[in-house]
C-alpha positions, -999 to +999 in steps of 0.1 A: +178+432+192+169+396+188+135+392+173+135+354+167+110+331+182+115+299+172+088+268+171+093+230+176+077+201+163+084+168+177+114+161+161+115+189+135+122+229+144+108+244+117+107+282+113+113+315+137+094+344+127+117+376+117+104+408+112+071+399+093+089+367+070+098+332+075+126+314+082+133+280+081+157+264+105+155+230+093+162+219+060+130+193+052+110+218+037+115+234+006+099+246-026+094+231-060+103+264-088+071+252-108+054+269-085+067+304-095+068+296-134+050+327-146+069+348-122+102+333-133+094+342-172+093+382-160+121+384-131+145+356-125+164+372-103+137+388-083+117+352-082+150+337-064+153+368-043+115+361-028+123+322-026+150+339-004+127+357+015+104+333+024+134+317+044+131+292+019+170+276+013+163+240-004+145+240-040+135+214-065+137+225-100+164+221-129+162+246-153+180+279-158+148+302-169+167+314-203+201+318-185+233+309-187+240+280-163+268+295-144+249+328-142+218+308-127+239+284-101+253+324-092+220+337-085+211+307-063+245+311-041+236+347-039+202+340-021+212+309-005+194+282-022+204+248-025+187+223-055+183+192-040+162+175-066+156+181-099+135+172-127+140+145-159+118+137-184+108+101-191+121+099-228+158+110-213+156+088-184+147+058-212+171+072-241+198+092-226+201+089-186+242+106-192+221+135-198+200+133-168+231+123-145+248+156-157+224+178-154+220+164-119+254+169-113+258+202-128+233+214-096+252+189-074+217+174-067+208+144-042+175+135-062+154+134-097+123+132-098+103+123-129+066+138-128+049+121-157+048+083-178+036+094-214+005+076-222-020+079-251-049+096-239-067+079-215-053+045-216-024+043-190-025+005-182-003-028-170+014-024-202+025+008-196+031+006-163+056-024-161+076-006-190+082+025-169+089+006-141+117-014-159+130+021-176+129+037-138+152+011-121+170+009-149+180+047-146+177+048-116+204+020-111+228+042-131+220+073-111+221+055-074+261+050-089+270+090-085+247+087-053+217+098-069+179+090-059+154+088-086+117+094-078+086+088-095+062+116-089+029+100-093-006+118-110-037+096-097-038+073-132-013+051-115-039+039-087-066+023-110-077-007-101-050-041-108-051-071-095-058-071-055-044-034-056-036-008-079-010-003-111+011+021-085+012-011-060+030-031-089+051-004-095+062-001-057+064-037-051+091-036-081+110-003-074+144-021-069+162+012-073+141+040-077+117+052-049+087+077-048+080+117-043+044+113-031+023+146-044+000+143-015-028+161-040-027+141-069-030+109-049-060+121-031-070+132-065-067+096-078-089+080-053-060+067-026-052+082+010-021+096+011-013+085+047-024+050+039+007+052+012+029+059+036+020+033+062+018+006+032+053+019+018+073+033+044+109+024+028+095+040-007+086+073-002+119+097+001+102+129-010+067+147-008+052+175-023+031+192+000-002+204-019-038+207-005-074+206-029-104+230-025-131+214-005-157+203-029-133+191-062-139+158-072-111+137-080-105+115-113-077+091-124-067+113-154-039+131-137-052+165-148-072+191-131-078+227-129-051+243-110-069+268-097-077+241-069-044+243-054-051+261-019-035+275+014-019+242+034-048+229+061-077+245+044-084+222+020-092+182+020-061+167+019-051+157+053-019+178+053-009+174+092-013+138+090+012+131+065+037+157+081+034+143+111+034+109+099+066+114+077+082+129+103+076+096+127+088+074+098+121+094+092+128+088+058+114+114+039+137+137+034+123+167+020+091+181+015+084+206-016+055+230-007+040+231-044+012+253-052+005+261-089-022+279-088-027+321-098-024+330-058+006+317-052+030+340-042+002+350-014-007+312-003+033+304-001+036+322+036+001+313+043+009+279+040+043+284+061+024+298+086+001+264+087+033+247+089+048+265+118+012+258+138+021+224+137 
């Protein structure tokens, strides 16, 4: 007996319900591992087995979780999961971008995404910023040759105040060949609108990470916070259904990570599926 029902967004058919689970017809949403860290240190296998389960086929990640590489690309195939983008440090994408292109490769990723500028302390400034942005197009210039994306996750220090805008407007004005993966959290969390980014740079933002904030946290320009405010998709502030909706109208986001890193998440996960498939 056929038990699917499936669902439509304007443009987008997202999930069908089977039996209790989810599972996603088209490819745009995915998960980012971080998510399932503290599960992964316990039960790899089982971890990728409840990715699986979700209906959940693209990933962002990079790392094997203590296992050989070709055992770990085995255990992907095996529950049908596909790593799209993966994750590079700063110092390698500066000092040894081979590395970052291989392990790319290796995973037969599309994109890389870099979460984090080292800074001393509280002191992220101009300075800073116009190194990183020379060391991401640089990179990024070597990467977009084996048809490669890099993508600067920003954390909310990147939209102080500079000039007429913020540092994150210099950096997007210069991206000549990196883009963005927009953690729709931390820029709330940084004091911008996350929809207003999108309108401003519709040609820069290729990924998102889909993450919503507990009604009632205040946001800083420190990139850090508790992450216990990480909540079910729609319940919190962060104006989750416009940015889908928006991205979707835009076309050129790609993929969006649902990322929750908070204790609950292996309950939020299909909560925040289910908040998806309402749309």
């Amino acid at each position: 007996m056929n038990t699917k029902k499936n669902f439509r967004i304007p443009g987008l058919l997202l999930f069908c319900c089977l039996f209790g689970t989810y599972q996603i017809i088209a490819q745009e949403v995915g998960l980012q591992l971080y998510s399932l860290r503290n599960q992964f240190k316990t039960d790899v296998e089982g971890t990728l087995k409840l990715v699986n389960e979700w209906g959940i086929t693209k990933i962002e990640g990079g790392g094997s979780y203590g296992l050989p590489m070709e055992e770990y690309k085995k255990l992907l195939k095996a529950n049908s999961l596909e790593m799209v983008s993966v994750g590079a440090g700063y110092e390698d994408l500066q000092n040894d971008v081979e590395k970052v292109v291989k392990n790319a490769k290796t995973f037969g990723a599309k994109y890389v995404m870099c979460a984090w500028i080292p800074h001393d302390g509280n002191t992220f400034d101009i300075a800073k910023t116009k190194e990183a942005t020379a060391v991401f197009n640089n990179a990024g210039k070597r990467l977009k040759e084996e048809g490669i994306t890099l993508a600067y996750h920003a954390h909310g220090y990147e939209f102080r105040p500079y000039e007429d805008g913020t540092l994150f407007d210099y950096m997007a004005k210069n991206a000549n060949d990196f883009a963005f993966e927009m953690d729709v959290y931390w820029v709330h969390h940084g004091g911008a609108d996350p929809l207003e980014i999108l309108n401003r740079y519709p040609d820069k933002v290729v990924l998102l990470h889909l993450k919503d904030m507990e009604h009632g946290v205040k946001g800083n320009d420190t990139g850090h916070e508790d992450v216990e405010t990480n909540v079910v998709l729609g319940t919190g502030q962060v104006d989750i259904a416009g940015v889908v909706k928006r991205a979707k109208e835009l076309g050129v986001v790609e993929y969006m990570f649902i990322e929750d890193e908070c204790s609950r998440v292996v309950e939020q996960v299909p909560q925040s599926l289910k908040f998806l498939e309402s749309l």
